[in-house]
C-alpha positions in Angstrom: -4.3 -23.0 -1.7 -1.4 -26.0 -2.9 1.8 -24.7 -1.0 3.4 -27.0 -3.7 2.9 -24.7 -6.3 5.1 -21.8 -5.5 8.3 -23.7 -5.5 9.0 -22.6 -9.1 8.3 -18.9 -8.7 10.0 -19.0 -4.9 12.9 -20.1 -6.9 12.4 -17.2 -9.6 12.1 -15.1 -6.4 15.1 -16.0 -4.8 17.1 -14.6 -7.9 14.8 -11.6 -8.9 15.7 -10.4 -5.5 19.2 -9.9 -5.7 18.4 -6.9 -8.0 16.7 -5.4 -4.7 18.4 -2.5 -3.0 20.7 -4.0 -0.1 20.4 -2.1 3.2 24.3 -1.4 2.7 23.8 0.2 -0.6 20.9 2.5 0.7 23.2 3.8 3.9 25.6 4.5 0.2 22.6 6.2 -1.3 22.0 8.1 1.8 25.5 9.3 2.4 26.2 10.3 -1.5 27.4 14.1 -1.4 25.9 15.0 -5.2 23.9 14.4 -7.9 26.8 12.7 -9.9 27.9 10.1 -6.9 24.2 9.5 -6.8 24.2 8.6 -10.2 26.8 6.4 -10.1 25.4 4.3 -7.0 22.2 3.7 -8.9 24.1 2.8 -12.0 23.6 -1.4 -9.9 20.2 -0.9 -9.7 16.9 -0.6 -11.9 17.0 3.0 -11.6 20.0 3.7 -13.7 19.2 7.7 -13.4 21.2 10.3 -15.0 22.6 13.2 -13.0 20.6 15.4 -15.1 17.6 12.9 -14.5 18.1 13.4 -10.8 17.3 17.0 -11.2 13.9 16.2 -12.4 11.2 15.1 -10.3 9.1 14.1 -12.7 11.7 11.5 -14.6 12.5 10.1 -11.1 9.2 9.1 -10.7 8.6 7.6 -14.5 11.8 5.6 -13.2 10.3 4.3 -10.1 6.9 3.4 -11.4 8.0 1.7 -14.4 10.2 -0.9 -11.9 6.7 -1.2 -10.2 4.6 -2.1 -13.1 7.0 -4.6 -14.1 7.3 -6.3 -11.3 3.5 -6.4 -11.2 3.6 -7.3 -14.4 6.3 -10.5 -13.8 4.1 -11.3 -10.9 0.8 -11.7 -12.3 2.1 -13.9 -15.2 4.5 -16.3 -13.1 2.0 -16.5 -10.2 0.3 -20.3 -9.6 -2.4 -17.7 -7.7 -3.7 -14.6 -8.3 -5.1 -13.1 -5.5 -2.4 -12.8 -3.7 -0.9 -10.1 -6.0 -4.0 -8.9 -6.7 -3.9 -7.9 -3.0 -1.2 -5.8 -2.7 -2.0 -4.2 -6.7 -5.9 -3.9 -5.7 -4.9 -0.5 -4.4 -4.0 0.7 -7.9 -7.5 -0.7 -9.1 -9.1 1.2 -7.0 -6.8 4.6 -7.7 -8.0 3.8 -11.4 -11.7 3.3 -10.5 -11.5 6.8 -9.0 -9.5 8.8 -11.6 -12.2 7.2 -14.4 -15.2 8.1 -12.2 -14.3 11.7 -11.4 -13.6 12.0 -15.7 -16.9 10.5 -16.0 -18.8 12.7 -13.5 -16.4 16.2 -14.9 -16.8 14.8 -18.4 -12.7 15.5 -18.6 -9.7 12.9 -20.1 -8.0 12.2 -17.0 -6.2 8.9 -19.0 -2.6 10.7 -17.6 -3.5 9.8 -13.9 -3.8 6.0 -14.7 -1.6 3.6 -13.6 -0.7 0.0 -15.7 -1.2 -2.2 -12.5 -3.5 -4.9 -11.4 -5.8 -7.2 -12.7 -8.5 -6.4 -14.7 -7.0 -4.3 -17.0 -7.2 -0.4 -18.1 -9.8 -1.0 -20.7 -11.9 -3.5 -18.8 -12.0 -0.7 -15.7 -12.9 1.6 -18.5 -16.2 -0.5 -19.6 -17.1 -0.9 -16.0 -17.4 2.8 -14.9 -18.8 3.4 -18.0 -21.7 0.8 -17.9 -21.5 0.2 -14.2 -21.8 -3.6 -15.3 -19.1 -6.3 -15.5 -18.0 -9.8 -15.1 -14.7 -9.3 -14.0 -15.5 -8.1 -10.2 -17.5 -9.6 -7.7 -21.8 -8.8 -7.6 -21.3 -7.6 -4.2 -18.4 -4.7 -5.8 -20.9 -3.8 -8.6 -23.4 -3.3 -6.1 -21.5 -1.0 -4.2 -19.9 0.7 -7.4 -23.4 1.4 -8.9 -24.5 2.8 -5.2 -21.4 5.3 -5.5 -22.8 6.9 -8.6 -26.1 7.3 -7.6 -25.3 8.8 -4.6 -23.0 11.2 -6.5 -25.5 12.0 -9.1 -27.7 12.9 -5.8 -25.3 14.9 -4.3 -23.0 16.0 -6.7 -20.2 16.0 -4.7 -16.5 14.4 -5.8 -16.1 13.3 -2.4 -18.9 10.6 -2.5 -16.9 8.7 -5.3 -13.4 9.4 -3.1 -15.0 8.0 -0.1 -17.1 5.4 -1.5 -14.4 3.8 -4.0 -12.3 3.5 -0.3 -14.8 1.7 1.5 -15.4 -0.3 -1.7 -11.8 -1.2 -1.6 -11.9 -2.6 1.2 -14.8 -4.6 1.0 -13.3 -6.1 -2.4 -10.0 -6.7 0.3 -12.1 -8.8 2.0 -13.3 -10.5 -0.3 -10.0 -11.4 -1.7 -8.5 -12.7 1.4 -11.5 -15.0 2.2 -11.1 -16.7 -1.3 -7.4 -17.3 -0.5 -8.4 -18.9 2.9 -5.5 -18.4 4.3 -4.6 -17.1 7.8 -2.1 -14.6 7.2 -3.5 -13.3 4.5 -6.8 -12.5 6.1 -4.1 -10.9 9.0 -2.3 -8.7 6.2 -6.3 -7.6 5.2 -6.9 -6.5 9.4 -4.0 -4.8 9.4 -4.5 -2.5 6.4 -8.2 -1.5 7.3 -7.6 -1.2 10.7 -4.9 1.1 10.3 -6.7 2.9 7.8 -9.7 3.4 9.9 -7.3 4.3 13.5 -4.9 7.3 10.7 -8.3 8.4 9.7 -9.4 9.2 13.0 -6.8 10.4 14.4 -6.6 13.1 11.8 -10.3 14.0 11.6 -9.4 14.8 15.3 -6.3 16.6 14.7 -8.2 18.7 11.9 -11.4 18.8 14.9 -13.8 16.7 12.5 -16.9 15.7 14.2 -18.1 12.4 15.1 -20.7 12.3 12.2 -18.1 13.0 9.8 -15.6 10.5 11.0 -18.2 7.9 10.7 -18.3 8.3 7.2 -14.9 7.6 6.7 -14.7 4.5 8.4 -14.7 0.7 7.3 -17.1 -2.0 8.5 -14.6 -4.5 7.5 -12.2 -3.6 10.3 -11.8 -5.9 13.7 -13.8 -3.1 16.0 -16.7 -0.7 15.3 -16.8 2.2 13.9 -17.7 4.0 17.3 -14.9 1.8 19.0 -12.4 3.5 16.9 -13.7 7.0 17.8 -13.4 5.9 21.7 -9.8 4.6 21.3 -7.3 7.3 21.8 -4.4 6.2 24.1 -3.8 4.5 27.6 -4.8 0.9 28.0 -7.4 0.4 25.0 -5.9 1.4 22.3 -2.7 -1.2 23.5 -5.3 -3.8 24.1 -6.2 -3.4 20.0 -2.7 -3.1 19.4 -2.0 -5.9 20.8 -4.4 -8.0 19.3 -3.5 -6.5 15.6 0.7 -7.3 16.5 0.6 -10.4 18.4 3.7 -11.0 20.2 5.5 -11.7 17.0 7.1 -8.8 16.5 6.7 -6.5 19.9 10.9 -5.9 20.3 11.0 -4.6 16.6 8.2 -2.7 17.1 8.3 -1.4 21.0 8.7 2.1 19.8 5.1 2.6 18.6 3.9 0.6 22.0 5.7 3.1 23.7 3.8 6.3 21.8 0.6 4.5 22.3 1.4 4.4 26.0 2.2 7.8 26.1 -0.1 9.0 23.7 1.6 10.8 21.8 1.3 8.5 18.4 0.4 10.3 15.0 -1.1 9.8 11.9 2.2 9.7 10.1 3.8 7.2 13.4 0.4 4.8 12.3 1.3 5.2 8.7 4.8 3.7 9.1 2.8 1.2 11.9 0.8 0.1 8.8 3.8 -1.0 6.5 5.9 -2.2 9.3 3.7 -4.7 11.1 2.8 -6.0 6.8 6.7 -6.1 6.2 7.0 -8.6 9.7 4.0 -10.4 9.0 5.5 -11.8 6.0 9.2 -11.5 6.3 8.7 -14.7 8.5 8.9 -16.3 4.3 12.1 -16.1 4.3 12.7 -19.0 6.1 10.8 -21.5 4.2 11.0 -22.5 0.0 7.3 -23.4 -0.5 5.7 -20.6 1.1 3.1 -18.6 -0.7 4.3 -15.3 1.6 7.6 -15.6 -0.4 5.9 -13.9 -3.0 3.8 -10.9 -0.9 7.0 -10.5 0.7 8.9 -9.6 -2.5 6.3 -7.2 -3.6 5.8 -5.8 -0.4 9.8 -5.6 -0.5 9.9 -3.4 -4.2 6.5 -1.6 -3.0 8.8 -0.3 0.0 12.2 0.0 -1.8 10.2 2.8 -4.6 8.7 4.5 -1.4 12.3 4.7 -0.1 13.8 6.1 -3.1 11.6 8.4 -3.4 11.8 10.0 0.0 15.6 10.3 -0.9 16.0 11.8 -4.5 12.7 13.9 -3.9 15.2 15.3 -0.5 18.0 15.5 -3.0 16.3 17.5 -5.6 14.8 19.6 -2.6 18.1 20.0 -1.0 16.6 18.6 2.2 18.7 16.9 4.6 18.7 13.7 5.0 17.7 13.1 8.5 14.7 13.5 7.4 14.8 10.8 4.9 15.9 8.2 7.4 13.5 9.4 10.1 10.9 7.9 7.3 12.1 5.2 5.7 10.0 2.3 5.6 11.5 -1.5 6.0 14.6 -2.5 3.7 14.7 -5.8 2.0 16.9 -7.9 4.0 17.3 -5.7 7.2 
């Protein structure tokens, strides 16, 4: 990958994200007293909501999504490189992939579930589950894709296509992050199915799953075995994989969760916020150079977290929850 090539969209970058939400004007979103002094804050963003809107949770989230797809939408034309929006919108892929193969296996339009993000396209996704067959993925992803559907038409179960499509993702993950050869990259890629194979555990034990059926759950692709994430629970080990996930690049801003881990009392939803934390460091290190390629992964990761945000606080809003709650969430702000 040619560092040298991201100048001009680093430069598109550095402009684009001065429409981002400032951590000053959230602490104003979070301290408005009504609907119509929330409206008027997000009258100097993308989200120029009504106060009628912000009674509807439904039109907030047609707001939120359609500042997501175009930002995909400005990244995957301005990019000298692909893959790396493809990995952060490869999630949406694979949301797509599931909502067409459960319409396919219930025979039911399910087109209102679909989301306009990622590369290939609606239509192309479309073809694929229908034939199982396409040039636009890698072999290995058709492999597995076609696997998935057999094994639901054995079982007839929708939770061989949600399980499968998951591990699927991650494989594809992979994939992309070896093409990009690049370090970090293949970091961001741990970090993801790690985390999503330690939440995954730790609930099927909350919930008092079994060992077989957390097993079937779990990626391949992670840094540890399957049975190595069962063992970890707390004390020494579990740091010892922490560790080796976080580095010390970013242990003060992120003492709390080593603390929980020590004291084993870490969650599902405390590994959640892990998960978009230790991404948001990993590249927020871009901001101190022109030519990066993170620039780019950061400013995506930047409006992924800014929608998440917003809509923990207008969904509280609308809810009349407090929010204490809100903050006690909130993922990483642009620019914090």
């Amino acid at each position: 990958m040619d560092v040298n090539q991201f100048s001009q969209i680093n430069t598109s970058i550095s402009v684009k994200e001065k429409d981002l939400i400032t951590p000053q004007h959230f602490d104003k979103l979070l301290a408005a007293s009504d609907k119509k002094s929330m409206a008027i804050l997000l009258q100097s963003t993308p989200y120029q909501l009504s106060e009628d809107d912000l009674d509807d949770l439904d039109k907030i989230e047609q707001s939120l999504m359609a500042e997501l797809i175009k930002t995909y939408q400005w990244a995957y034309e301005e990019t000298p490189n692909k893959g790396i929006v493809q990995l952060l919108s490869l999630r949406y892929t694979y949301h797509n992939l599931k909502v067409l193969l459960k319409a396919k296996a219930c025979q039911k339009d399910m087109s209102r579930l679909l989301l306009p993000i990622g590369e290939p396209e609606l239509p192309v996704l479309d073809h694929l589950v229908t034939t199982l067959s396409s040039d636009a993925f890698p072999e290995t992803i058709i492999t597995e894709l076609q696997g998935i559907w057999s094994d639901y038409q054995d079982y007839q179960d929708l939770r061989v296509l949600e399980i499968g499509a998951d591990l699927a993702y991650f494989k594809h993950l992979t994939l992309i992050a070896e093409a990009l050869g690049d370090t970090r990259f293949q970091k961001a890629v741990t970090i993801i199915i790690d985390l999503y194979n330690m939440i995954t555990v730790r609930r099927a034990r909350d919930q008092h799953k079994p060992v077989s059926f957390m097993k079937q759950l779990l990626s391949d692709e992670a840094s540890l075995s399957s049975q190595d994430y069962i063992s970890l629970t707390s004390g020494e080990d579990m740091i010892a994989w922490y560790h080796q996930l976080n580095g010390n690049d970013f242990s003060l801003a992120l003492k709390s969760y080593e603390d929980k881990i020590r004291q084993g009392t870490i969650t599902a939803v405390d590994l959640e916020h892990l998960a978009d934390d230790l991404l948001f460091h990993l590249f927020d290190e871009a901001k101190y150079t022109s030519d990066s390629p993170y620039s780019l992964a950061r400013f995506l990761l930047g409006k992924e977290m800014e929608v998440t945000n917003l809509r923990l606080l207008l969904s509280a809003m609308v809810n009349q929850l407090p929010m204490t709650l809100v903050t006690e969430r909130m993922r990483p702000i642009y620019g914090q």
